[in-house]
MMTF fields as JSON, N, C-alpha, C and O atoms, coordinates in Angstrom:
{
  "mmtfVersion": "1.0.0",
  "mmtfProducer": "UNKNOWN",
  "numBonds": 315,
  "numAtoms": 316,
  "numGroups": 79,
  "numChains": 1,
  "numModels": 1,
  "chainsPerModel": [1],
  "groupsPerChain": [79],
  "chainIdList": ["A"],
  "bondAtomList": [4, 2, 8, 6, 12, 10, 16, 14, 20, 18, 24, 22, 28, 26, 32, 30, 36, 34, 40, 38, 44, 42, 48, 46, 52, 50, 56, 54, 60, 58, 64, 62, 68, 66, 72, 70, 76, 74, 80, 78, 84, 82, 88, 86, 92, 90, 96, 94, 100, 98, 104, 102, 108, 106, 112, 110, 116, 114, 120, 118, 124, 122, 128, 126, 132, 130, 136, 134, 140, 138, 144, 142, 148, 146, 152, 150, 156, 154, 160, 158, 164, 162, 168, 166, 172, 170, 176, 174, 180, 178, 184, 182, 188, 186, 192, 190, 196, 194, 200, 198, 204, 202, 208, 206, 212, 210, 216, 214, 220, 218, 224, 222, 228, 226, 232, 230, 236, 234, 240, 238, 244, 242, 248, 246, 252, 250, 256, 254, 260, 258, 264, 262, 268, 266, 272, 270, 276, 274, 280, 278, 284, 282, 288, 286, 292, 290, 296, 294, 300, 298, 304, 302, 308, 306, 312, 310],
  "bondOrderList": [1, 1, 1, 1, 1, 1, 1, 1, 1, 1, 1, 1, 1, 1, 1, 1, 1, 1, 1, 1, 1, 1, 1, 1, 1, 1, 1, 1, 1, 1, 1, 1, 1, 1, 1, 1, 1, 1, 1, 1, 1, 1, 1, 1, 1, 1, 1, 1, 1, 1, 1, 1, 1, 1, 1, 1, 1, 1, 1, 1, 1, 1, 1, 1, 1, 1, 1, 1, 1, 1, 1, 1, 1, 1, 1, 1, 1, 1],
  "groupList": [{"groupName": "UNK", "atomNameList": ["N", "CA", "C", "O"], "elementList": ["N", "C", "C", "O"], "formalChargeList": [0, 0, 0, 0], "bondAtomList": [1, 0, 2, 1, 3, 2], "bondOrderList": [1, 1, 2], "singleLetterCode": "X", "chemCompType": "L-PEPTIDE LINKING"}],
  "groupTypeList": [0, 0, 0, 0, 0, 0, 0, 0, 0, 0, 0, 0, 0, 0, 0, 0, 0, 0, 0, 0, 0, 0, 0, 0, 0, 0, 0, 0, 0, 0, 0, 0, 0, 0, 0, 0, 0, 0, 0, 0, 0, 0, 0, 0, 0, 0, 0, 0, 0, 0, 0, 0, 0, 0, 0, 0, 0, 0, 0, 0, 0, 0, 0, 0, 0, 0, 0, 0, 0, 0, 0, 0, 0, 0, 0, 0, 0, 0, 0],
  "groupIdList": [1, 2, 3, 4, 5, 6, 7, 8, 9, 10, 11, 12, 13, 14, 15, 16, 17, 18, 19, 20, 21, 22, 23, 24, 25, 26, 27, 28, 29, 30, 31, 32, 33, 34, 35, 36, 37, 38, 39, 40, 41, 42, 43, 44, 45, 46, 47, 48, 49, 50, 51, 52, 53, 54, 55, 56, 57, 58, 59, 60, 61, 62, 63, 64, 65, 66, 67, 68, 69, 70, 71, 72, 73, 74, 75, 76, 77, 78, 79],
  "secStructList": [7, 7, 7, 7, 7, 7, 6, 6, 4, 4, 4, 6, 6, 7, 7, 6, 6, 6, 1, 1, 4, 4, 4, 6, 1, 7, 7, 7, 4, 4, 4, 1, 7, 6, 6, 4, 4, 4, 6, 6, 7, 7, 7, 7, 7, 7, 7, 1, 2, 2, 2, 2, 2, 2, 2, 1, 6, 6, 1, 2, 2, 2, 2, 2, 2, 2, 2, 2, 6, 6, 6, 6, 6, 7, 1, 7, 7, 7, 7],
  "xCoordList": [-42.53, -41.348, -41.749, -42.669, -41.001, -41.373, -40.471, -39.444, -41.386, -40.316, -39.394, -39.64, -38.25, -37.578, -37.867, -37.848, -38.041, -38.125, -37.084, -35.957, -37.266, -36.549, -36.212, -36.608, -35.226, -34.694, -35.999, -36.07, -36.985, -37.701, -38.622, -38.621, -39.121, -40.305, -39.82, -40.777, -39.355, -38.969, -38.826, -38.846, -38.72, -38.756, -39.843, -40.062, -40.875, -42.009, -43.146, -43.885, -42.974, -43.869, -43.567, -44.375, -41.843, -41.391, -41.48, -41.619, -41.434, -41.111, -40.208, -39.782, -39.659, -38.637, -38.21, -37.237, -39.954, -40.004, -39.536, -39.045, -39.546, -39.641, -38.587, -38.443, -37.758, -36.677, -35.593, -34.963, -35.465, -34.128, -34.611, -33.751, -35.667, -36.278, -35.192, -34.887, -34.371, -33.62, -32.24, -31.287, -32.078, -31.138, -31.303, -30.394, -32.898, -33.14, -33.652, -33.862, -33.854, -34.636, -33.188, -32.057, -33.646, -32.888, -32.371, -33.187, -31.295, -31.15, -32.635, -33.25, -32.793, -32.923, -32.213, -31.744, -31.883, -31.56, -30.772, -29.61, -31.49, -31.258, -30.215, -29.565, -30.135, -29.391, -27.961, -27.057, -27.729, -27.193, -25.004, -24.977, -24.098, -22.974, -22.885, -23.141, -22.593, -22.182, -21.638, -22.049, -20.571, -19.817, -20.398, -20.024, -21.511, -21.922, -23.329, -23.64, -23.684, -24.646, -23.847, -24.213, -22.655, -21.886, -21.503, -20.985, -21.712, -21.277, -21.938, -23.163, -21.258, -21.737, -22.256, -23.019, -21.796, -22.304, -21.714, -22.338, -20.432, -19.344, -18.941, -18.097, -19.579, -19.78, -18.422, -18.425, -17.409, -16.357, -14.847, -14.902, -13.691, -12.791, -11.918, -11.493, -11.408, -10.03, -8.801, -8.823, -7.691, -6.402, -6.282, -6.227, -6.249, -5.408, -3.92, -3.601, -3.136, -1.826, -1.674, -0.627, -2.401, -2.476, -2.086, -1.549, -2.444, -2.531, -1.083, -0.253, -0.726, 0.446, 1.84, 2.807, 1.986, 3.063, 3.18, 4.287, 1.893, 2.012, 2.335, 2.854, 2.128, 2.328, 4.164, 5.034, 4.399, 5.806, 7.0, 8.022, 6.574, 7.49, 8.831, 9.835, 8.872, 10.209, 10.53, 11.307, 9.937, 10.763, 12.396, 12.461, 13.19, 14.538, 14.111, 14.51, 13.375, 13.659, 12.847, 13.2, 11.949, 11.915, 12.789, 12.956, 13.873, 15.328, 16.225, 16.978, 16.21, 16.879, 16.685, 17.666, 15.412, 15.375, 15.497, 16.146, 15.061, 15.492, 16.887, 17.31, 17.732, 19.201, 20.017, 21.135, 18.844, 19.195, 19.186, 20.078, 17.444, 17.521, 18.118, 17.7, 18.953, 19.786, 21.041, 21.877, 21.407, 22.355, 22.358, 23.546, 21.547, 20.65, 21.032, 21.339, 21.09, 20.401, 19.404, 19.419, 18.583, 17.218, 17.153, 18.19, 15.623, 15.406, 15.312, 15.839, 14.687, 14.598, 15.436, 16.395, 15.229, 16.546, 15.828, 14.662, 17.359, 17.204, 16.943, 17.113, 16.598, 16.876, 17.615, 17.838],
  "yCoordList": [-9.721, -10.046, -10.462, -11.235, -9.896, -9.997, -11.772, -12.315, -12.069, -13.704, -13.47, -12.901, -13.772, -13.706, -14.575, -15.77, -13.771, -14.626, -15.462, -14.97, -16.668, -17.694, -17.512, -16.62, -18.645, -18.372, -18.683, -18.104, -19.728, -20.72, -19.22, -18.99, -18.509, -17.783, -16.551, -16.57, -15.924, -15.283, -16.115, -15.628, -17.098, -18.345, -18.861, -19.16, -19.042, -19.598, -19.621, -20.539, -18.238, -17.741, -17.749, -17.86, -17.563, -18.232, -19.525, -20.564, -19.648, -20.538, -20.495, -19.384, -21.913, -21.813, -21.202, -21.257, -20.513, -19.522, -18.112, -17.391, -17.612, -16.502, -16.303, -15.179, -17.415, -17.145, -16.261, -15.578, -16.392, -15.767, -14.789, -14.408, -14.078, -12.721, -11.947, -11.696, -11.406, -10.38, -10.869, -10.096, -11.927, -12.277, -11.963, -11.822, -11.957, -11.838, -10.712, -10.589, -9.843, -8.383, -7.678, -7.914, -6.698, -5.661, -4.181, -3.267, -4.051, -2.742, -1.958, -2.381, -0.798, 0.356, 1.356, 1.682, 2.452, 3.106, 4.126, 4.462, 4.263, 5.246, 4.522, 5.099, 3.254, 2.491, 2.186, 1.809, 2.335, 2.164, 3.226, 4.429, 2.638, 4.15, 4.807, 4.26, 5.763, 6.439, 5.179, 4.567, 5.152, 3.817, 2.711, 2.079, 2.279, 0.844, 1.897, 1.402, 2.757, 3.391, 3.852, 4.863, 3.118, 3.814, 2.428, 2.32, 1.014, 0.274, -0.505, -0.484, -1.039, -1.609, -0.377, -0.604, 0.986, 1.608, 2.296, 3.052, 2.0, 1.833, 1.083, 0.187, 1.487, 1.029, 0.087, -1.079, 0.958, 1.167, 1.89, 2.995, 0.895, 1.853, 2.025, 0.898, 2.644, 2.991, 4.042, 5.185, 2.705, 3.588, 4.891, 5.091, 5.63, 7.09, 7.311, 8.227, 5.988, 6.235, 5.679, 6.109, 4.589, 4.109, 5.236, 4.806, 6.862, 7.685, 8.106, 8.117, 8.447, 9.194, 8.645, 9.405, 7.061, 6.754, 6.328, 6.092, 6.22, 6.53, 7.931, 8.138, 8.921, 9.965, 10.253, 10.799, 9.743, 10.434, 9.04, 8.958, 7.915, 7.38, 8.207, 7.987, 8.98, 9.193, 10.386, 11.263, 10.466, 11.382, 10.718, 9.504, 11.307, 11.054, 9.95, 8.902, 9.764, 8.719, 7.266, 6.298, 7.117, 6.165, 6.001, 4.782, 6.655, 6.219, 5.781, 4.836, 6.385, 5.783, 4.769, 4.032, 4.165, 2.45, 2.018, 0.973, 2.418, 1.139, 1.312, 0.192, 2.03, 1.926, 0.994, 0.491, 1.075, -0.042, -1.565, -2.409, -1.675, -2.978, -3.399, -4.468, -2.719, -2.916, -2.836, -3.199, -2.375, -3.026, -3.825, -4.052, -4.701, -6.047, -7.028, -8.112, -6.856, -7.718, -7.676, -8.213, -7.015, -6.078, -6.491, -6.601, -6.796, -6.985, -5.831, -5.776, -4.538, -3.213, -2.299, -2.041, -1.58, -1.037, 0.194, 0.583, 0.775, 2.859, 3.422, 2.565, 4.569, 5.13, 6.234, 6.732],
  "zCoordList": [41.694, 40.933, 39.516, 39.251, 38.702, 37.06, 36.691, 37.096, 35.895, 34.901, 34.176, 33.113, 34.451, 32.998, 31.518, 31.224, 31.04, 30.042, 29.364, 29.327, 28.81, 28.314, 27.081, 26.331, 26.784, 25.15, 23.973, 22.889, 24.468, 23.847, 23.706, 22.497, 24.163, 24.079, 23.188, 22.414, 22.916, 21.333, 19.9, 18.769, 20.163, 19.279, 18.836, 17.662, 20.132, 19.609, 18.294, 17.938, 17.728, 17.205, 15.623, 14.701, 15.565, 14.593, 13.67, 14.316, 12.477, 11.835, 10.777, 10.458, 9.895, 9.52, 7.7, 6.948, 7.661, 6.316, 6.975, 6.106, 8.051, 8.762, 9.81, 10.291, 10.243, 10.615, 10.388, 11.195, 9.049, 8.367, 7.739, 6.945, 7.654, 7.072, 6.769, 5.603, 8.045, 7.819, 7.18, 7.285, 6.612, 6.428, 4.358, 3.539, 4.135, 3.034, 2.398, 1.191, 3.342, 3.252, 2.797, 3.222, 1.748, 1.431, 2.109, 2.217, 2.451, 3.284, 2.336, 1.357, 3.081, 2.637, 2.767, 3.857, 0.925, 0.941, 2.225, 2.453, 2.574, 3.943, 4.858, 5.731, 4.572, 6.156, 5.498, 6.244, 4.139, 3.606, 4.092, 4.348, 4.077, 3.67, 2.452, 1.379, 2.555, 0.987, 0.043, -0.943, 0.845, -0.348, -0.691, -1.68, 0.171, -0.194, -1.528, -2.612, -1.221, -2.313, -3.476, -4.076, -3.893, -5.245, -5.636, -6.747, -4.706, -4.602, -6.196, -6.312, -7.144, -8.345, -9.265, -10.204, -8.95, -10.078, -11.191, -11.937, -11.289, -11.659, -13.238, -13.21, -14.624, -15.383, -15.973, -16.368, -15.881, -16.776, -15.528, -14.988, -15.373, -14.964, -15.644, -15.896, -16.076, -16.802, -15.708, -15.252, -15.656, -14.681, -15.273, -16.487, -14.52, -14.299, -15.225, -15.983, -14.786, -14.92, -16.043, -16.525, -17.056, -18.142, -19.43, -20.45, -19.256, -20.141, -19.782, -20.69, -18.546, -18.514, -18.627, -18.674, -18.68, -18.836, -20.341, -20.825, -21.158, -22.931, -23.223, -24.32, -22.458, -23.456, -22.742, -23.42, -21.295, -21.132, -21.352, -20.67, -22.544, -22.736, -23.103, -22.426, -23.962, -23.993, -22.939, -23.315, -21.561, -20.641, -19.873, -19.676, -19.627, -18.88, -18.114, -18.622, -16.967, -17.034, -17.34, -16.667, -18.172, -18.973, -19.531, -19.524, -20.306, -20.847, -19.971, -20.206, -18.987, -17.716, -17.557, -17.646, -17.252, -16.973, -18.087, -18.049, -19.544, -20.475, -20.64, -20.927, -20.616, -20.333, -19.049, -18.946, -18.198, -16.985, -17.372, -17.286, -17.98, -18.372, -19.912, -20.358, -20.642, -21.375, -21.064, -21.891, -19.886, -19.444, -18.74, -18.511, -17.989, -17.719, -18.572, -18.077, -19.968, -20.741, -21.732, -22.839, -21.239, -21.461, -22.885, -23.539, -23.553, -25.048, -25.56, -26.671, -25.074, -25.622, -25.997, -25.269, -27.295, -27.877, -27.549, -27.472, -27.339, -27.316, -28.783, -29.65, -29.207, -30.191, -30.289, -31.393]
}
């Protein structure tokens, strides 16, 4: 019949510079997901939608809502 082994005996050999190794070791590459490997590389974002609602201010309905919130109250004038 084989011993089981105890909690204390994987422990033993340890100490408390070497405990937490893996807690301080760096993935490698390889173990890594796609996304966590794009993760911080990302210089600069600029929205998508930032360009398209400057160039279609004056579409139908952007006039539509500032006609809403001028009839609201609204501070914005039509032209």
């Amino acid at each position: 019949m084989t011993k089981r082994p105890t909690e204390k005996e994987p422990l033993k050999d340890l100490d408390a510079h070497t405990s937490h190794a893996d807690e301080l070791a760096e993935p490698l590459p390889q173990e890594l997901s796609p996304l966590d490997r794009l993760r911080g590389s990302v210089k600069h974002y600029e929205p998508v939608w930032d360009s398209l609602w400057e160039e279609n201010e004056d579409s139908p309905v952007s006039k539509g809502q500032r006609q809403q919130s001028d009839d609201q109250g609204g501070s914005e004038q039509t032209s």
